[in-house]
N, C-alpha and C positions, 0 to 999 in steps of 0.2 A: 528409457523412460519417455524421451519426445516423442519417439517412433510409435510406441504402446498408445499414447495420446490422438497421435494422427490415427491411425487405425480407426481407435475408437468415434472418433469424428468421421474416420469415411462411413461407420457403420449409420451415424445419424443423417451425413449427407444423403446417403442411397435411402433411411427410411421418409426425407423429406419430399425425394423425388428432385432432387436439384444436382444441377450437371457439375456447379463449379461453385467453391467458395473462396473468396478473397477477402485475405487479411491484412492490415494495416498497420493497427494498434502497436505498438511495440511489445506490449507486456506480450501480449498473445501469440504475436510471431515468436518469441524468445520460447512462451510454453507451449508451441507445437513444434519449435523448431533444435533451440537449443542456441541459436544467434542472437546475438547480444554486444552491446556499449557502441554499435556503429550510431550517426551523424543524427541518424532518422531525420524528420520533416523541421528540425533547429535551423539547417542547413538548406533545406529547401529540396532535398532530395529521398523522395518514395521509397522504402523495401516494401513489396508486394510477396506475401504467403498463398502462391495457389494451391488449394486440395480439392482435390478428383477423388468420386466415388472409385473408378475402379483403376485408378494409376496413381504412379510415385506421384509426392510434390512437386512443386515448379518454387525455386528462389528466387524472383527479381530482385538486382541488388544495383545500387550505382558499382562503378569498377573500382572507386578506391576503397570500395569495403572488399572487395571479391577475394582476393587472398586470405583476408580474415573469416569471412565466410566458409570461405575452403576448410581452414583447419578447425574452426568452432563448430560443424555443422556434421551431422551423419548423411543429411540431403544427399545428394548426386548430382540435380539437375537443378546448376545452379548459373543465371540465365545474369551476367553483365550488362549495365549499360553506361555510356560514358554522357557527361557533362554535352548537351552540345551537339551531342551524333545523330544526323537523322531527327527521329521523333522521341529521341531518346528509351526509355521505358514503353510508349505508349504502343509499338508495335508488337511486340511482345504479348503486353496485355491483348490486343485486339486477336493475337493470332491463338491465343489461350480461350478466350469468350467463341471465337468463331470454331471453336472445335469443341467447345460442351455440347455433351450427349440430351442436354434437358432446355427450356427453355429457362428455368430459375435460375438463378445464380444469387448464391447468400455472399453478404457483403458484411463486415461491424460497419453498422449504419451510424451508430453514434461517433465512433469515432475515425471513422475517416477520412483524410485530407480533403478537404474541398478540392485541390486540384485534380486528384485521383477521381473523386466523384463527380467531378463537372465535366472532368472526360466520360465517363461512365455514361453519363445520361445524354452526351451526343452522340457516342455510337451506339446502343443499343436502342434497339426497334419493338424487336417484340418478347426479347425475353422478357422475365418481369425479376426485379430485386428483392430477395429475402433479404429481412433483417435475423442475422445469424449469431446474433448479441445475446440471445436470452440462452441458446443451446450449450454456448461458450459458457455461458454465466451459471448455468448447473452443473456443467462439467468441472467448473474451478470450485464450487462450493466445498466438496467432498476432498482432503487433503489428502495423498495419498502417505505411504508410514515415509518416506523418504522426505515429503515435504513437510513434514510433523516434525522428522530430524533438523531440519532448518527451520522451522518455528523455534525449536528449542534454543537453538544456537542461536539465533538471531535474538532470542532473548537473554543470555548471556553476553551477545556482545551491547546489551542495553544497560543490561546492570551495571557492566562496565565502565559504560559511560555515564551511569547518573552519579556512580561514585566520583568520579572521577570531577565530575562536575561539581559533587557538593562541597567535596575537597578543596577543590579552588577557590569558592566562594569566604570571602574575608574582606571587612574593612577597604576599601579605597581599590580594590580590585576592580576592573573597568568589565563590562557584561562581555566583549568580544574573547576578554584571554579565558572565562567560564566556558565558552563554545571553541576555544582552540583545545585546551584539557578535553574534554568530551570527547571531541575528534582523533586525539593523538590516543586517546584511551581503547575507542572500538574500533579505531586500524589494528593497533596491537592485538587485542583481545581476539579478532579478526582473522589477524593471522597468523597464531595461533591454531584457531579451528581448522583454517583452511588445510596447512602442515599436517594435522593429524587425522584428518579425516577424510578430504575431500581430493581426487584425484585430478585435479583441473588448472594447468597449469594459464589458464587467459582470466581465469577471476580475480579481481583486485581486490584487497582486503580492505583497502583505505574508505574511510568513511565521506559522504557527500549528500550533500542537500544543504542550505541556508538554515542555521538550525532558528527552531522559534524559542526564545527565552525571552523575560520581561521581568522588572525590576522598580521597585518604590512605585511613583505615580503612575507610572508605564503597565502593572499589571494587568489595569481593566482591561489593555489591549490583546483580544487572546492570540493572535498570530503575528505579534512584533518581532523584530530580529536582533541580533544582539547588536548592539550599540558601541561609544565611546564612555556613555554614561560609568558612572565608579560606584558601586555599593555600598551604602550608608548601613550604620551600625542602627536595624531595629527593622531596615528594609522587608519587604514580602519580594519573596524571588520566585516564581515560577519557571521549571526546566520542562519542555516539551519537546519528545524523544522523536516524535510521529516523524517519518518521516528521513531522519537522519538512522533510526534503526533497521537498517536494509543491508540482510547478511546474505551471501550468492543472493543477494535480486527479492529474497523475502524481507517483506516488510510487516514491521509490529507498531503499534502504537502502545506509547507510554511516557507519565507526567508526572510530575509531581511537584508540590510548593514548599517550600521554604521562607525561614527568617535569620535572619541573621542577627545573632545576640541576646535577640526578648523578642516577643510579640507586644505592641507599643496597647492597640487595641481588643479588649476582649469579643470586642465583634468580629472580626478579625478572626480571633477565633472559634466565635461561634460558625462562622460562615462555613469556618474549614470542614468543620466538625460536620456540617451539616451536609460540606460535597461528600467529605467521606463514608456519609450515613447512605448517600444516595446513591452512590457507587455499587457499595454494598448490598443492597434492596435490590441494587440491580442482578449483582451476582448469586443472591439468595434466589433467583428464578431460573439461572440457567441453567437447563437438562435436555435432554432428546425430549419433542413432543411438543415443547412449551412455543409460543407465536413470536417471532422476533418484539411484533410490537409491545407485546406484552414484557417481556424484559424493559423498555423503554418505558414502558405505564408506570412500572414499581418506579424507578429512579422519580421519574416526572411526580408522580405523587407525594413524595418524601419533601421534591421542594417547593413543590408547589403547595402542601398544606401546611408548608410554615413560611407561607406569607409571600415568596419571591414569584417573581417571574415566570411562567411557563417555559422550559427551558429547550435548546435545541438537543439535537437527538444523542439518544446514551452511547453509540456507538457506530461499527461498522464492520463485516466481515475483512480479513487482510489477506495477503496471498503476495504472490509477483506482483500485485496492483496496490497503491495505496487504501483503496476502495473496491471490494468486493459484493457480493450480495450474500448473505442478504444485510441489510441495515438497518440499525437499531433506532424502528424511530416508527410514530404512528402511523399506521397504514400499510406496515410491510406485514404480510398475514404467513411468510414462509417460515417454514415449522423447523427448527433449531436440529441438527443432527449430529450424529457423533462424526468425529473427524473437521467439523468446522475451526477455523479460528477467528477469536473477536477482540477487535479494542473495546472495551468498555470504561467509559469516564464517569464521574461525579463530579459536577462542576456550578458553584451559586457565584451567580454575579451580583453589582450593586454598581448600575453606571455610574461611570465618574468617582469611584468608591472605593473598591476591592473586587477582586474576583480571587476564587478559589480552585484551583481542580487536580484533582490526579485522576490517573488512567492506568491500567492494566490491560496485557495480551493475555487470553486463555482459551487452549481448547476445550472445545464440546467434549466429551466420552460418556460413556453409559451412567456415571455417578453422577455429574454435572459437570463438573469443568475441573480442569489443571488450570493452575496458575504460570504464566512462563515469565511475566517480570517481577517475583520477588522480591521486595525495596519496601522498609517500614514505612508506614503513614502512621507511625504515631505520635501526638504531639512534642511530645518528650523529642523525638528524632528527628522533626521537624524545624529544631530551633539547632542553628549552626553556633558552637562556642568560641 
């Protein structure tokens, strides 16, 4: 699958005329590479992705990853460098730029290290740098049926977790042990999958990221973390998956809000009624053909003509990255295709107020879309007894 990847990248390298492309990113090196969980730039220390139009890869990797590298990678030419030694990394790199065939050399301009890049622009003279981000970014658009199999899965282990999390939620229960349930729920689920399907014995099953949840006065916050705070009987709880749902390295978005006992205010409940309206709108336009923005118009319109806010964007493509393209939101004009997948949310706020939202992953296919995080939103299911 890497390999098939890289290929298909030398095929674009040679159609741009560019001698050498270097990668950064981590998502990226993982999807041309198949290396993965090392330090990266946390740490302070570069892994560099070289591709050549007409030769293998190059791996630069610090040396405490190199062993790991060894056995996670089908690479061959996989190029050490230690803490300290020499110029570190940067000889390598120099002696890789001084033997491209082209004067170009594509780089992910967006994302990479400053320090990498500040090398970059003191040695080169007269090559000139591609930005190689957009070529990347159509290559990831299109999922192939293997990464569709981990869509799927990774939305199983989401379901997992929001049961898992509604389950918790009770009376005097503090928001952090709602995000431990969660956690211990899509390890399990996790691995599970892993056992039955997937032959890889370096991928971790165990769930990570800071999840975002919020609770009582807390909700207006849409990216707060869980707390010490304790759940009151009549509370609004909102459980947001984004993020923490990352099964092998694929990532989904998915939310959803809760109460605990009653809902105290009917506003409150109209709000809810009205993100899930919006949601909806949203997913009544996706098919092949349709403009991303325009997915975002239908939600925006739902809340916008009863009264709220102009709202931020309805979604985002998902992938290895928590953010792919295209993005649901105005101004993105790229035409919706099968094999994509999207978080799509419905979400009204009311600063200082309430806020409402849930969110669902679904692929694109020739009818409109599958849904992959199944999870009721109806009011009746919404209220915890």
């Amino acid at each position: 699958m890497f390999l098939e990847r890289h290929k298909l990248l030398q095929n674009h390298i040679a159609a741009h005329g560019l001698g050498l492309v270097l990668l950064t990113n981590e998502d990226t090196v993982y999807y041309f590479s198949g290396f993965y969980d090392y330090l990266h730039m946390d740490f302070g220390r570069p892994t560099i992705l070289a591709i050549r139009p007409d030769r293998d890869p190059v791996l630069l990797t610090p040396m405490i990853e190199f062993e790991m590298a060894q056995r996670m990678t089908a690479i061959n030419d996989i190029r050490p460098w230690q803490d300290g030694d020499g110029s570190e990394w940067r000889a390598e790199l120099l002696r890789l730029i001084s033997d491209a065939q082209s004067i170009k050399i594509g780089i992910d301009m967006q994302s990479m290290p400053p320090i990498v890049r500040t090398f970059l622009d003191e040695i080169i003279d007269n090559q000139v740098l591609y930005d190689i981000d957009p070529i990347i970014a159509e290559m990831r658009m299109i999922k192939s049926s293997g990464e569709l199999q981990l869509a799927r899965h990774a939305g199983e282990v989401g379901i997992a977790m929001m049961q898992a999390g509604r389950d918790q939620i009770a009376d005097g229960v503090p928001e952090f042990e709602v995000a431990l349930a969660v956690a211990r729920a899509g390890s399990i689920r996790a691995a599970a999958l892993l056992s039955k399907y997937y032959d890889d014995p370096w991928m971790s099953p165990n769930t990570y990221f800071l999840q975002i949840m919020a609770s009582g006065s807390n909700i207006t916050m849409a990216h707060h973390r869980p707390t010490l705070r304790q759940i009151e009987h009549g509370d609004p709880i909102f459980l947001c998956l984004c993020g923490i749902t990352n099964f092998h390295r694929f990532k989904l978005g998915f939310d959803r809000t809760f109460w605990l006992g009653e809902i105290k205010s009917k506003k409150q409940e109209d709000v809810y009624q009205l993100a899930v309206s919006s949601q909806q709108a949203a997913l009544d336009t996706i098919r092949p053909g349709v403009l991303a923005e325009d997915v975002h118009a239908a939600y925006a319109e739902v809340i916008h003509s009863a009264g709220y806010d102009y709202p931020f964007r309805c979604g985002r493509a998902t992938g290895f990255s928590f953010i792919e393209q295209p993005q649901l939101v105005s101004g993105d004009k790229t035409r919706l295709q099968s094999g994509m997948v999207l978080a799509v949310d419905g979400s009204v706020s009311i600063a200082g107020e309430f806020r409402a939202q849930v969110g669902d992953s679904v692929i694109v296919n020739d009818e409109g879309y599958e849904p992959i995080t199944k999870f009721s939103k109806s009011i009746e299911d919404s209220i915890i007894y």
